[in-house]
MIGU-565856 format. One record per residue (C-alpha): x, y, z. Coordinates in steps of 0.5 Angstrom, whole numbers, plus 500, padded with zeros to 3 digits. Layout:
BEGIN
XYZ...
REM end
This chain:
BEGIN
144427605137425602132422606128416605122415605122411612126417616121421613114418615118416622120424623113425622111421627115424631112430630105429632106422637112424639116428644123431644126430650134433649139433644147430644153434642153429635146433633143426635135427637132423643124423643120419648112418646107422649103416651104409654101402652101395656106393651112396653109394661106401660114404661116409656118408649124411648128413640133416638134419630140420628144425625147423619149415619145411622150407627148405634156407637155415636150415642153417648154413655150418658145417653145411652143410658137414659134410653135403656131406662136405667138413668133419668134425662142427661144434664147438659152439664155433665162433667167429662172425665180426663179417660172418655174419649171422643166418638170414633166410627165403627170401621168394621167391613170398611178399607180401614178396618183393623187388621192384625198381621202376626210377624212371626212366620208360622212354623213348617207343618210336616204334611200328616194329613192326606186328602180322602179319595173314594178309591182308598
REM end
């Protein structure tokens, strides 16, 4: 996969004013920046970069967490409950999207609207 320019320049960034906090089971990199600014109320910015495809659905609970400042870093260890499901890919806009296709044929509308013309 070829990378933009942005993803270049934003991992050099990262490289000199950023520092890496862990790593998820996608290959998903968290990054925390080592100073803080009165912009952000002086907390944390937090980022993530993506391993492949940039879609926000592929960080984790866990992670996702974390990264809205409402839980400290992940542990490795988390337990995975029998109900989590592995990550699946947005499919909206693609070939595969859900699509819901009623069965029932829709009743026969009698035509009570007519279409307006300016000579009525």
């Amino acid at each position: 996969m070829k990378l933009s320019y942005n993803s270049i320049f934003f991992k050099i960034y990262c490289f000199f004013f950023a520092r890496k906090v862990g790593e998820d089971k996608y290959g998903n990199k968290y990054y925390t920046k080592k100073n803080s600014s009165p912009k952000n109320n002086y907390r944390q910015r937090r980022f993530v970069i993506y391993k492949g495809i940039v879609e926000a659905s592929k960080v984790p609970q866990e992670w996702n967490a974390w990264l809205h400042h409402v839980t400290d870093i992940p542990s490795i260890e988390t337990k995975k409950l029998s109900w989590f499901k592995d990550h699946s890919p947005n499919l909206t806009g693609s070939p595969f999207a859900y699509e819901y296709k009623d069965k029932k044929k829709p009743k026969q509308i009698k035509n009570i609207y007519t279409v307006w013309s300016p000579d009525e």
